[in-house]
PDB file with SEQRES, HELIX, SHEET and CRYST1 records, atoms N, CA, C and O in Angstrom:
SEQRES   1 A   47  UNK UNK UNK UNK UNK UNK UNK UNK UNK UNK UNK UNK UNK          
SEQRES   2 A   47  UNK UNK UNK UNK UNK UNK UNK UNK UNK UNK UNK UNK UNK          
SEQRES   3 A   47  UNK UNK UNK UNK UNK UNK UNK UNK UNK UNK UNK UNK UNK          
SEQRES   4 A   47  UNK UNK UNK UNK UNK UNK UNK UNK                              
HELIX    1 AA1 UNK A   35  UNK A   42  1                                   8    
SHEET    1 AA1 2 UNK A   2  UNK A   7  0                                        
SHEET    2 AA1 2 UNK A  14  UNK A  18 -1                                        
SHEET    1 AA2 2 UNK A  25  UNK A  26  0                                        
SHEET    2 AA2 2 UNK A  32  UNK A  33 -1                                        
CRYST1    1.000    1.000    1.000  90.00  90.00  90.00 P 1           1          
ATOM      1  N   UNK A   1     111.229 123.579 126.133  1.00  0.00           N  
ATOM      2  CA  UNK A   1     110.252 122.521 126.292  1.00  0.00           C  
ATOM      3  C   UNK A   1     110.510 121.803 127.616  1.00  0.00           C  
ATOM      4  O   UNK A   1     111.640 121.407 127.905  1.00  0.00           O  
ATOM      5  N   UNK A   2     109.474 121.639 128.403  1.00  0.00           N  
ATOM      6  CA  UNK A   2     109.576 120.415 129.280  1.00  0.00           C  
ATOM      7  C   UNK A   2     108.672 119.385 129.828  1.00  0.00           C  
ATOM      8  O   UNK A   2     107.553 119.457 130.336  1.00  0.00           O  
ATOM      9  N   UNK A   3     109.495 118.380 129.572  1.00  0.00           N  
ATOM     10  CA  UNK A   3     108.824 117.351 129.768  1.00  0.00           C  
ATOM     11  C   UNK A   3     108.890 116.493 130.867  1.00  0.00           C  
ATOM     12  O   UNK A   3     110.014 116.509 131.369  1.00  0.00           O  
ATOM     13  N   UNK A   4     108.124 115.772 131.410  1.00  0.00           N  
ATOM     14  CA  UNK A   4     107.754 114.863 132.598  1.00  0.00           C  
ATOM     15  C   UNK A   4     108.448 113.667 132.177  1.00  0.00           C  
ATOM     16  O   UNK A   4     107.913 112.964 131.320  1.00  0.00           O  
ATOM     17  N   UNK A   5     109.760 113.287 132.748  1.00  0.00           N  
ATOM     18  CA  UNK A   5     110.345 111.778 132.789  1.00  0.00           C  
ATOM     19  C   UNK A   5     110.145 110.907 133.766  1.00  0.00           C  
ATOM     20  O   UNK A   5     109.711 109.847 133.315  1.00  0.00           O  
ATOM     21  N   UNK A   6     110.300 110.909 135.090  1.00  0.00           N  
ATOM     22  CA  UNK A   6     109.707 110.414 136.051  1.00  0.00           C  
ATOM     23  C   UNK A   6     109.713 111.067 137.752  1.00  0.00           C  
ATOM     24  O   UNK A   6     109.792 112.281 137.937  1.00  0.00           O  
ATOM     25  N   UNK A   7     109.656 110.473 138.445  1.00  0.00           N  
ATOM     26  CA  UNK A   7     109.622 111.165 139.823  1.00  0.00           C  
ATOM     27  C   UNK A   7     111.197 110.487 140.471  1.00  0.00           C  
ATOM     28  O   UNK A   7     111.877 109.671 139.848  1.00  0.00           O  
ATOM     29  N   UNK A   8     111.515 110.996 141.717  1.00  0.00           N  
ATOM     30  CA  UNK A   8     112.668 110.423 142.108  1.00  0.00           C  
ATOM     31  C   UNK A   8     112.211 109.398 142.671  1.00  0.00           C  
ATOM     32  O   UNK A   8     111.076 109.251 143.124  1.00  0.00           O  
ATOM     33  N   UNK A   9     113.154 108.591 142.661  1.00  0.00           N  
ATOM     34  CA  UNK A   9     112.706 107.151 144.015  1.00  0.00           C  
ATOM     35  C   UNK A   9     113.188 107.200 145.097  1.00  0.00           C  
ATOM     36  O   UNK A   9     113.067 106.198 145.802  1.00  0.00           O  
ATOM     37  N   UNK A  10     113.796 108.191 145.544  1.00  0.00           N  
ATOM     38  CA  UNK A  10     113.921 108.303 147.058  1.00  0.00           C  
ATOM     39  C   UNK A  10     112.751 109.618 147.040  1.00  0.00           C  
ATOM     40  O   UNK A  10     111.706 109.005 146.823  1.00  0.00           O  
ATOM     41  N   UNK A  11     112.544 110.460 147.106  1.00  0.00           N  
ATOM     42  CA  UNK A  11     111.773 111.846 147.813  1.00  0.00           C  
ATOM     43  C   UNK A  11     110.681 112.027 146.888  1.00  0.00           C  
ATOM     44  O   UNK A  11     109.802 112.879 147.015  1.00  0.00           O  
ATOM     45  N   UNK A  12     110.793 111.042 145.789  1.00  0.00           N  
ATOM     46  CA  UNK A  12     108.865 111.253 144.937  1.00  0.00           C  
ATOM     47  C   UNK A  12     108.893 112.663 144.117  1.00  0.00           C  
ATOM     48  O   UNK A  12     107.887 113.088 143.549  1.00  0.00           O  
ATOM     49  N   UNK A  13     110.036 113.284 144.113  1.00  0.00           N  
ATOM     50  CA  UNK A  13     110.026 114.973 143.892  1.00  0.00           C  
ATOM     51  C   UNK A  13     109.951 114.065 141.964  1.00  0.00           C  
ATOM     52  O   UNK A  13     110.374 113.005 141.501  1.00  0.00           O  
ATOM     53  N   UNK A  14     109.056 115.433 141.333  1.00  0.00           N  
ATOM     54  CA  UNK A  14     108.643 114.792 139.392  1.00  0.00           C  
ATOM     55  C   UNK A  14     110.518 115.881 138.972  1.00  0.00           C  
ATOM     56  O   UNK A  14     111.234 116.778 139.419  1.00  0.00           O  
ATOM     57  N   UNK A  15     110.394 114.845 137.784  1.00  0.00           N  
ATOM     58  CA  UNK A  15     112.106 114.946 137.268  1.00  0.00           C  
ATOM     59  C   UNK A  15     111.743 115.342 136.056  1.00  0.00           C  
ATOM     60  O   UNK A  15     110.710 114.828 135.628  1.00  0.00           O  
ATOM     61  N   UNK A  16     112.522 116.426 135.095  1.00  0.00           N  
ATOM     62  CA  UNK A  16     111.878 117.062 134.070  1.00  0.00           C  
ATOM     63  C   UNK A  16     113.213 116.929 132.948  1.00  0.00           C  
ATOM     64  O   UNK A  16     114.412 117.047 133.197  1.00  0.00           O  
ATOM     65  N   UNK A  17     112.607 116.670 131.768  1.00  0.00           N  
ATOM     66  CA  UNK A  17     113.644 117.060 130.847  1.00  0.00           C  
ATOM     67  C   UNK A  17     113.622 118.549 130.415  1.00  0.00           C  
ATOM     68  O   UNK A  17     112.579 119.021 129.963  1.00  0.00           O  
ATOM     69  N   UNK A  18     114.600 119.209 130.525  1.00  0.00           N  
ATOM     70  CA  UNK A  18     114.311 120.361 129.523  1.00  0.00           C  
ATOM     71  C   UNK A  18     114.977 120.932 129.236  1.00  0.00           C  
ATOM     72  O   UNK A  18     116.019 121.214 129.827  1.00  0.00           O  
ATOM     73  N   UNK A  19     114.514 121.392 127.985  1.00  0.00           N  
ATOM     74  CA  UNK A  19     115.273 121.279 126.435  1.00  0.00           C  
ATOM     75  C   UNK A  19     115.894 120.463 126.279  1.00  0.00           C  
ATOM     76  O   UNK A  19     117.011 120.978 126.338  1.00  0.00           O  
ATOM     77  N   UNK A  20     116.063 119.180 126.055  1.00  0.00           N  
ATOM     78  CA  UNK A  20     116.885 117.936 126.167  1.00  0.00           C  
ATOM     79  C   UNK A  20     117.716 117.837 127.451  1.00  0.00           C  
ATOM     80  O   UNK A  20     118.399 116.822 127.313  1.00  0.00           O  
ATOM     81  N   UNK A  21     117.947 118.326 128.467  1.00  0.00           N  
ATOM     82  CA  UNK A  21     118.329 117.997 129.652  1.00  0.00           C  
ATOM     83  C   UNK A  21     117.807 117.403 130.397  1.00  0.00           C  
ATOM     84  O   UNK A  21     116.648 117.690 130.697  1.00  0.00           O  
ATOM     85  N   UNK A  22     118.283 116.641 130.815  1.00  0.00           N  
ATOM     86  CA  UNK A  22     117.797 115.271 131.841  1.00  0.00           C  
ATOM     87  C   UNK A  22     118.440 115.823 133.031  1.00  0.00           C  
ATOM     88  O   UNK A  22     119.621 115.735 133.369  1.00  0.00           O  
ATOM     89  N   UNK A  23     117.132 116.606 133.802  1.00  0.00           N  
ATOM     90  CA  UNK A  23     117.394 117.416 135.528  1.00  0.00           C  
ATOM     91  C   UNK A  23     117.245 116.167 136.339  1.00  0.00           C  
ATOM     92  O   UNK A  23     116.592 116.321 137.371  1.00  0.00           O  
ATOM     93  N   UNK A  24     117.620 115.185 136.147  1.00  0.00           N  
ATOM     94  CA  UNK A  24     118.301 114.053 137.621  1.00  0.00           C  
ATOM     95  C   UNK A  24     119.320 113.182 137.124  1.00  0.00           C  
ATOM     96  O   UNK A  24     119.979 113.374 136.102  1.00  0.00           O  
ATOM     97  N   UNK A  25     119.414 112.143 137.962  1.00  0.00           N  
ATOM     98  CA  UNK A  25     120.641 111.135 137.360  1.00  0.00           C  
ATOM     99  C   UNK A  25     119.641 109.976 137.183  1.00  0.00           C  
ATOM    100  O   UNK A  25     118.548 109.761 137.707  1.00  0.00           O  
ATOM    101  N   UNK A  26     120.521 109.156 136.083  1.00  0.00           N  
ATOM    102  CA  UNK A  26     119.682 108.051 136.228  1.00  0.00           C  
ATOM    103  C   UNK A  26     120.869 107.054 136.594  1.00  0.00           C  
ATOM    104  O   UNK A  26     121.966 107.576 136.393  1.00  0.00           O  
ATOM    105  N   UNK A  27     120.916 106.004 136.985  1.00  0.00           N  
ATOM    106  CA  UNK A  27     121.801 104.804 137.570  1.00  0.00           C  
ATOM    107  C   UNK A  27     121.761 103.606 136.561  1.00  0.00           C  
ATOM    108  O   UNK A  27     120.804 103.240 135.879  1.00  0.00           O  
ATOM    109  N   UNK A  28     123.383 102.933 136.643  1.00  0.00           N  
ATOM    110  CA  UNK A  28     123.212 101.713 135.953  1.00  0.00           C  
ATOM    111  C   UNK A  28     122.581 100.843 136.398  1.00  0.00           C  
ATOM    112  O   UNK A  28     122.813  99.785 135.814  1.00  0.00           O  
ATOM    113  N   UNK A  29     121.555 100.733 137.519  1.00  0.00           N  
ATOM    114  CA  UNK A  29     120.365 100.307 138.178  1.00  0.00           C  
ATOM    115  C   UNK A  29     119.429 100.140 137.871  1.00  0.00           C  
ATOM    116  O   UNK A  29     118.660  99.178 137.871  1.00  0.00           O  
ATOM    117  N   UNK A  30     119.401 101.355 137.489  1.00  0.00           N  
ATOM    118  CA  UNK A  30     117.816 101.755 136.380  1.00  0.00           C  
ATOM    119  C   UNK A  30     116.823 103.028 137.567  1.00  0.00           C  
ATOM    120  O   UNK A  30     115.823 103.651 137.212  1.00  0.00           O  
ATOM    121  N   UNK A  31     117.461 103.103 138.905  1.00  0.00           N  
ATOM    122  CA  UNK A  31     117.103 104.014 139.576  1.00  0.00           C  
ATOM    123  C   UNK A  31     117.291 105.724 138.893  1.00  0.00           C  
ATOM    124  O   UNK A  31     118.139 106.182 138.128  1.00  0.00           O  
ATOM    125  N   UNK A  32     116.351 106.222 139.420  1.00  0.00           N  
ATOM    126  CA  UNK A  32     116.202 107.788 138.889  1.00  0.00           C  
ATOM    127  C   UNK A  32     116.539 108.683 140.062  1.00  0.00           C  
ATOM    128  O   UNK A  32     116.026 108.430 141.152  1.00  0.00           O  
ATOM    129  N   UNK A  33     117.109 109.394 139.965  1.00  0.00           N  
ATOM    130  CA  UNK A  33     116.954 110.690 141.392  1.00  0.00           C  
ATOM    131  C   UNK A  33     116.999 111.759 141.292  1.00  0.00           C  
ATOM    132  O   UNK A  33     117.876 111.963 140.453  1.00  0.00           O  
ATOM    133  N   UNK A  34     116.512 112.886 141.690  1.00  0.00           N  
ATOM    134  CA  UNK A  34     117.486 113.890 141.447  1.00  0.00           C  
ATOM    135  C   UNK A  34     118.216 114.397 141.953  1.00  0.00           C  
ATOM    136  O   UNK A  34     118.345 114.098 143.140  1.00  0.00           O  
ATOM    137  N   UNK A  35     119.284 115.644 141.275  1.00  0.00           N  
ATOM    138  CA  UNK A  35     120.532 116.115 141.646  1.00  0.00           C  
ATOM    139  C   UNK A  35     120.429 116.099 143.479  1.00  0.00           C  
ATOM    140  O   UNK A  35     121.483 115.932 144.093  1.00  0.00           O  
ATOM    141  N   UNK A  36     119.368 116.246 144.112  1.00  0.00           N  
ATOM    142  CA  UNK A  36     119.314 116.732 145.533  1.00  0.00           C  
ATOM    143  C   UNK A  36     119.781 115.072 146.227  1.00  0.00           C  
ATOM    144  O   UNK A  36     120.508 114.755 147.168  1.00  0.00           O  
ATOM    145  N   UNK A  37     119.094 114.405 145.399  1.00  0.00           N  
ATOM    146  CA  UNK A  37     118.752 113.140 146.699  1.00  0.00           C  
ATOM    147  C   UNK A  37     120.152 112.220 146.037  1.00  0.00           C  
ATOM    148  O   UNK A  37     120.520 111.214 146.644  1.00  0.00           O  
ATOM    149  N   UNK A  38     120.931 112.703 144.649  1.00  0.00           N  
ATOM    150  CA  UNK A  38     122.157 112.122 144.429  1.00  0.00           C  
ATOM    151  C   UNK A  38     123.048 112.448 145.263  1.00  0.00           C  
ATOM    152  O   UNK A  38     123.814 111.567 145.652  1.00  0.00           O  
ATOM    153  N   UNK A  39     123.193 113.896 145.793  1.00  0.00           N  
ATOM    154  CA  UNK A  39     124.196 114.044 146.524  1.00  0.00           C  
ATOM    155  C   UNK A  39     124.577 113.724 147.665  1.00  0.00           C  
ATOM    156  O   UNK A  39     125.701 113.532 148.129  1.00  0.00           O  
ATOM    157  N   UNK A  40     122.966 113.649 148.347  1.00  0.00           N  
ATOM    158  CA  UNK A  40     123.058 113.136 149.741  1.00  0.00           C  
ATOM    159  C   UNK A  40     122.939 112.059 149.916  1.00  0.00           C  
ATOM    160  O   UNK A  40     122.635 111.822 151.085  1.00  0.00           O  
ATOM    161  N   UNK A  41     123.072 110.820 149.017  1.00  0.00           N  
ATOM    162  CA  UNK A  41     123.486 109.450 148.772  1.00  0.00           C  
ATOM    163  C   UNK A  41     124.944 109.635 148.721  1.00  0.00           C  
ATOM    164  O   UNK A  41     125.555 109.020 149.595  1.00  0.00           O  
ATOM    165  N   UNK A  42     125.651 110.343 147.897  1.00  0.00           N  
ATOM    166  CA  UNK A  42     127.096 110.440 147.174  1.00  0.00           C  
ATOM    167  C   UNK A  42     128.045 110.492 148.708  1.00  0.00           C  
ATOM    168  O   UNK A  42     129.092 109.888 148.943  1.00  0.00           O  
ATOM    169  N   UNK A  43     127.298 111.396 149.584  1.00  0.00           N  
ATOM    170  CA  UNK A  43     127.685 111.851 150.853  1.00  0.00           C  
ATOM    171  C   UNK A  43     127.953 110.885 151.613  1.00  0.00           C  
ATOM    172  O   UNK A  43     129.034 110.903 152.203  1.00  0.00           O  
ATOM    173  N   UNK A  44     126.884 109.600 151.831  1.00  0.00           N  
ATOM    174  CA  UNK A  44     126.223 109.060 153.008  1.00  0.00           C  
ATOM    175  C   UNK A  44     127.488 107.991 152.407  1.00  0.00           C  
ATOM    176  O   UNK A  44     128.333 107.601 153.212  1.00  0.00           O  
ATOM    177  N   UNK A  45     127.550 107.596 151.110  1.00  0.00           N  
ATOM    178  CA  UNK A  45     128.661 106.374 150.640  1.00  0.00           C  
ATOM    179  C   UNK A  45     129.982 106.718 150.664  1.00  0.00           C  
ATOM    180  O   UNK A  45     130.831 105.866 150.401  1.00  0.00           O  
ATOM    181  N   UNK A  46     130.293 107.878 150.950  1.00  0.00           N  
ATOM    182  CA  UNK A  46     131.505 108.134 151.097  1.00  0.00           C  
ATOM    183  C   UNK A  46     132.450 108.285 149.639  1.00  0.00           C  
ATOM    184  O   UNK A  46     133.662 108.088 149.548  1.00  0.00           O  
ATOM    185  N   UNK A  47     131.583 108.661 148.636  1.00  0.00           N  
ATOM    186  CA  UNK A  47     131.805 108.798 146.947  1.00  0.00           C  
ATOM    187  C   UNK A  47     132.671 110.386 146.702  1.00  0.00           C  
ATOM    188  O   UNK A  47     132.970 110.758 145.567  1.00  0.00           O  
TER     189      UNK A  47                                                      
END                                                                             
């Protein structure tokens, strides 16, 4: 199954659950991203 959870908030790219997997991160923010635009944040902070 997949379903439409939201889009990222950096690159607008749509974020999908499927089969109960949640394909981005979500933040204790409440920000959404996905795996692409987490890493190259993770990068830029020095994480």
């Amino acid at each position: 199954m997949k379903e439409f959870v939201a889009n990222c908030d950096v690159c607008l790219k749509p974020i999908f659950c499927l089969d109960g997997f949640f394909n981005g991160v979500k933040t204790d923010g409440g920000r959404v991203t996905c795996f692409e635009c987490n890493e190259k944040e993770e990068k830029q902070n020095g994480s």
